[in-house]
Structure formats: structure tokens, C-alpha cells
N, C-alpha and C positions, 0 to 999 in steps of 0.2 A: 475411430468409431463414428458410422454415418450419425447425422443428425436424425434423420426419422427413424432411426433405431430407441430414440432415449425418447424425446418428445416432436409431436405432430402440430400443427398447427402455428399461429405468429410467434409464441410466447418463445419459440427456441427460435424461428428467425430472428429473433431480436439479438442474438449472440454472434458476434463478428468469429468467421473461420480461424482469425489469430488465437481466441479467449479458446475456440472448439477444439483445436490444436496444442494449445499449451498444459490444458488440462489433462489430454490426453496422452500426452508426453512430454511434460518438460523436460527441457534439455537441461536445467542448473540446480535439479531436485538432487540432494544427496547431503555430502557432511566434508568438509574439510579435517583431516586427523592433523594431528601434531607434528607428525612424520612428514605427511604432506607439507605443511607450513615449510618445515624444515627445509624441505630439498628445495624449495623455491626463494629460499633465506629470507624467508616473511616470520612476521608475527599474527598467531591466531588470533583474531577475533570471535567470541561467539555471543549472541544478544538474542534474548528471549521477548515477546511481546504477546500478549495476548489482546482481544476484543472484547470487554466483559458484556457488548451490547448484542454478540451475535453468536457466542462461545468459539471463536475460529482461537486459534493462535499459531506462530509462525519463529521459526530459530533461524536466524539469521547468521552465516560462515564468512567472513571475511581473511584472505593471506593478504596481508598487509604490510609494505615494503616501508621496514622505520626509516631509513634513507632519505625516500623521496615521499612517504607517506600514502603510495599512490596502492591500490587494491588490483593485486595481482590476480587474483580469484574469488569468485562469492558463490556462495550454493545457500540451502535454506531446505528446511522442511516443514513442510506445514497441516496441521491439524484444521481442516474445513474445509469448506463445500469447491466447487472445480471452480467457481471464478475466483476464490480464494488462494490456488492452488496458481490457475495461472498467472494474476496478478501479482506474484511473489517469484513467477518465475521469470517475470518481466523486468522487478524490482531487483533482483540477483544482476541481469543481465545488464542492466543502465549501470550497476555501481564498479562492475569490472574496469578500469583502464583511469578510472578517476582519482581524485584523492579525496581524500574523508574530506575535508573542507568542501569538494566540490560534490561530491554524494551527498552533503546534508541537503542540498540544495534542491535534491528531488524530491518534487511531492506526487501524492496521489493523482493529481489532473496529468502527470507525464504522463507517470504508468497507463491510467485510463487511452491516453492518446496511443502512448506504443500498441495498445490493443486494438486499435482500430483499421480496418481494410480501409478505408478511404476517411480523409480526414474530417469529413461532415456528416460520418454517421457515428454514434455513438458504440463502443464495442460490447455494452451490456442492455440490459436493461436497465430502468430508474432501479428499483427495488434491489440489483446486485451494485448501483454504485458506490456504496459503501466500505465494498469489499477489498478495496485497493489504498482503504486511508489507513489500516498497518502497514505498508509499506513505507508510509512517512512516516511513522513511529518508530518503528524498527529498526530504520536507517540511523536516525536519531540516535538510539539507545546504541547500536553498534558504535558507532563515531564516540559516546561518551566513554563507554567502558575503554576506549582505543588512546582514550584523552588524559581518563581519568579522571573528568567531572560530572559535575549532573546532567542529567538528561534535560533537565528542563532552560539548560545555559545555551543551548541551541534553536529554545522557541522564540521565534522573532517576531510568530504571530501571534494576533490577539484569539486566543480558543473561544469561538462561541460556546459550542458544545460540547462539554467534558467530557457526557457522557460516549456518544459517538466519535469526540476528537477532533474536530470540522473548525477549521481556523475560519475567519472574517475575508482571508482572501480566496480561500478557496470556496467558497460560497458565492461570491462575486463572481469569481471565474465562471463557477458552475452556473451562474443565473442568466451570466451572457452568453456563454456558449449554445447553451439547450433555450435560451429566449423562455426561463420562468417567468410563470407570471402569481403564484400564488405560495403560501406557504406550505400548503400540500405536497405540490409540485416538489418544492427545495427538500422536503422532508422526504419524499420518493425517491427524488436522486441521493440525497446525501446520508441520511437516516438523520439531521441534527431536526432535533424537537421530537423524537420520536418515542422518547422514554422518558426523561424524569419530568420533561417538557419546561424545566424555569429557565432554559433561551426563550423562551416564547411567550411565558408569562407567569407572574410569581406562583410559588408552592411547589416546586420541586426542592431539591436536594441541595443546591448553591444559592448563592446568590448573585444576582447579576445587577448593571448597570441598568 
């Protein structure tokens, strides 16, 4: 689908050909069956994640080789908007050939990068960067159900934002890469402080340091 077919003007130049293409056809959208697992002598994974801050959510298919532990295939389906859609097909495609240890390892800032035609422009807009932080969640939740343990024996970072999901490093990343200079800004790219706002200052819904 051409771009001036959907929208006219900067707001859809701000979409890298990768995000405008993946959307439009992902290659890893679909469902691994049990059948399937089988013929390729994996074990199914399936992990469910949702966004409760944007209502997206995303099912993540994992054939997974117990041998060597390595992820022989990933598909995903996912429920929201088209940078949701291709960021999950991005996220499918980094976890194929790795092993779950080495999949929890991706986060959102990859994905965002694999989306990009050139590596100094950004593949979204601020306002869709959000849209790629289920992919670190997800992965997560796959690898534990695949483990056997909690989800959350995998967070290594410290979560600013619960609500959003936005760890401490990836907000740093985010600040230097795009050269933030405000909390606006970071809240544009990432959505953290964008809701219950107590990352940013007391009276929301946690409590923080």
C-alpha cells in the first residue's frame, strides 16, 4: 500500500519503508500448531502479553529445540495498530535461530533499530515509540512459560514505568540516541509518565524511589 494512499503530509514521512512494509505484510504473522512443533521435534511455546496503556496485545509462537534450547521458528499475532503489527514482526524474526537465554536479551531499542532504513533516523514517530516495548515483554513471558518460572526472574532492569513498562536503561538509551532534552520529549518517545505519572511525581498508583 503506497504511503499517500493512507496519509499525506510529514506525519507518515516520519514512518521508515521497513515499519510501511512489515505492516503491510508481515512475513512471521501466523500461529505455530502442535503438529507443526512436532515435525520439527520442538516444543510449543505460546505467551500472551497485552499493553493495558494502549489496549494492543500480542501472542507470541515459539518451536523450541529442548536439546539445544535454540528457537527453531516464531510467529505472533497481534491485536493493534500497524506499528504494533510490524514491530512484533520484527520481534518474531530477531528470536528465530537464538536460544531463549539469548532472546530474553532483546529489547525494544533492537526492534526499534531493525526498523530502521538508515541507522540515524528513527523508524517511527515519538508518539508510535511505545509500540515495540511488548516485544520485550513477551519475549520475556515466552522464555518463562518455556522455563517454568516467573516472568519477572528475567527483569534485570530496574522498571521506571510500570505502567508503560520502560526500564532505566532503556530510557537512557532512548535519551541518547534521539539527543532528549526534556521530560516531554522522553514521554513522546517512550510513553513512561504518560498515565498514572508517579515515575514523575508522587500520586499516582505506586510508589517510587
Amino acid at each position: 500500500m503506497a504511503k499517500n494512499s493512507l496519509i499525506s503530509g510529514s506525519i507518515w514521512d516520519e514512518y521508515s519503508n521497513q515499519v510501511v512494509n512489515r505492516m503491510n505484510n508481515p512475513k512471521h504473522q501466523g500461529e505455530i500448531t502442535e503438529e507443526k512443533a512436532a515435525e520439527l521435534g520442538a516444543k510449543l511455546i505460546v505467551a500472551d502479553f497485552g499493553a493495558e496503556s494502549c489496549g494492543d496485545a500480542v501472542r507470541l509462537y515459539w518451536a523450541v529445540d529442548e536439546n539445544t534450547d535454540k528457537i527453531l521458528e516464531s510467529k505472533f499475532k497481534s491485536f493493534g495498530c500497524g506499528t504494533a503489527i510490524a514491530s512484533s514482526d520484527v520481534m518474531a524474526e530477531l528470536c528465530i535461530g537464538k536460544t531463549v537465554d539469548e532472546a530474553v536479551k532483546i529489547t525494544n531499542i533492537d526492534v526499534e533499530f531493525a526498523l530502521r532504513d538508515t541507522p540515524d533516523i528513527p523508524a517511527v514517530p515519538p508518539q508510535k515509540m511505545h509500540c515495540s516495548v511488548m516485544a520485550y515483554d513477551v519475549i520475556k513471558k515466552a522464555a518463562a512459560e518455556y522455563k517454568g518460572v516467573d516472568m519477572e526472574s528475567f527483569e534485570e532492569e530496574q522498571i521506571v514505568c510500570e505502567c508503560a513498562r520502560v526500564s532505566l536503561a532503556t530510557l537512557k538509551e532512548v535519551i541518547k540516541i534521539n539527543d532528549l532534552k526534556t521530560v516531554e520529549e522522553i514521554t513522546d518517545y517512550t510513553k513512561a509518565g504518560a498515565f498514572c505519572k508517579s515515575c514523575i511525581k508522587p500520586g499516582g498508583h505506586e510508589a517510587k524511589d
